[in-house]
C-alpha positions in Angstrom: 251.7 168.2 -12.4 254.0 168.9 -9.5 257.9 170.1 -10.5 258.8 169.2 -6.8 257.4 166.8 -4.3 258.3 165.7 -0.6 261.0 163.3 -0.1 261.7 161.9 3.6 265.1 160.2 4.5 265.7 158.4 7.6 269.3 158.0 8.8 270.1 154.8 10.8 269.8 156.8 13.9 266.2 157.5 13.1 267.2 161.4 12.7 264.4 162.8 9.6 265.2 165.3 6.8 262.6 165.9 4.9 263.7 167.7 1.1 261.9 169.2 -1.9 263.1 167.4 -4.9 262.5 168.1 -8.3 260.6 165.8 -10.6 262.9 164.2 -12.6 265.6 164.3 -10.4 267.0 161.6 -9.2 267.4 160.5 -5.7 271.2 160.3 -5.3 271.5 164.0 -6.8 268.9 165.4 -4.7 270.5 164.1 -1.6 274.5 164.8 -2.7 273.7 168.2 -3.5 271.9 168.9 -0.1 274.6 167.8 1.7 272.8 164.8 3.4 275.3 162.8 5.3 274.8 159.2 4.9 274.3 159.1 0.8 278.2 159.3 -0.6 277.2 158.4 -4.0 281.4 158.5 -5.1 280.6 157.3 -8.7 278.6 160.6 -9.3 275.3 158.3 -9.8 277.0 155.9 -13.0 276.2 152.8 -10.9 279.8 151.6 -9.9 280.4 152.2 -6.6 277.1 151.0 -5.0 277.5 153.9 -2.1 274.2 155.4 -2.2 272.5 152.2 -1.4 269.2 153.0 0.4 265.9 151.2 2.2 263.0 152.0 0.2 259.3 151.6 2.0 256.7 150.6 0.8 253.8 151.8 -0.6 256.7 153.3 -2.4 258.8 150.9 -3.6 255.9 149.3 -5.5 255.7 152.9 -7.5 259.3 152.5 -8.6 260.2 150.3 -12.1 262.0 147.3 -11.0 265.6 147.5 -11.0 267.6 146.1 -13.7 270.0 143.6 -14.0 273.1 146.1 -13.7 271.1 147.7 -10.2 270.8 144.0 -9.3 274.2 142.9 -9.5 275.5 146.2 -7.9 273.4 145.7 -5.2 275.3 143.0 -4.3 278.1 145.2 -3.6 276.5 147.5 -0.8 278.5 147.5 2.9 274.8 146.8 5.1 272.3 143.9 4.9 270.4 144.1 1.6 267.5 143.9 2.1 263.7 143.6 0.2 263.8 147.4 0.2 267.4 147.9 -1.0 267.5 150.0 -4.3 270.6 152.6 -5.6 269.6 155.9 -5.2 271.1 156.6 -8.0 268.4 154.6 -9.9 265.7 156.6 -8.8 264.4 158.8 -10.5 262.0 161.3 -8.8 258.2 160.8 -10.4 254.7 162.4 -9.1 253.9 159.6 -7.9 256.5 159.6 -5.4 255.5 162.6 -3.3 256.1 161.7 0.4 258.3 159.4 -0.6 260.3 157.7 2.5 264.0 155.8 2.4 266.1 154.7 5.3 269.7 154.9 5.2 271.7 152.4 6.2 274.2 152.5 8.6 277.4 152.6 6.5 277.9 153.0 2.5 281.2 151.4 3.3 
């Protein structure tokens, strides 16, 4: 089993930065503590502040457990468009099955 795998975010200006995250990290973590602009993530990942919204794609997305009702509601929250893909980074927590793995950013977490 892999400890890290491939993770590629894709800022609203369609800029790529590709990390090496560790399994069982999740998402929001990975990207505060590379300093990746576009993934604020104020609440330290406790799922209050709904500012590291991002676009997950698919075939990916489909690998993910849905989100529960507290991701649901806190989606509702998020400054751009929600969207099919929208998920909390925060909520993600980096799997195997993930490697590759591709999120968008959207243009504003506020």
């Amino acid at each position: 089993m892999p400890k890290v795998i491939a993770v590629n975010f894709i800022a609203a200006d369609g800029s790529k930065t590709a990390l090496e995250v560790a399994v069982g990290e999740t998402l929001m973590l990975a990207a505060t503590q590379n300093g990746l602009a576009g993934i604020a993530g104020d609440c330290g990942g406790v799922m209050s502040c709904a500012t590291c919204h991002v676009y997950v794609d698919e075939p990916y997305l489909s690998r993910l457990p849905a989100p529960d009702g507290d991701e649901l509601a806190m989606l509702d929250f998020t400054a751009a468009e929600r969207l099919p893909g929208s998920r909390l980074s925060c909520q993600i927590k980096i799997i195997p099955e993930l490697d590759g793995l591709v999120v968008r950013l959207p243009a504003s977490q506020y």
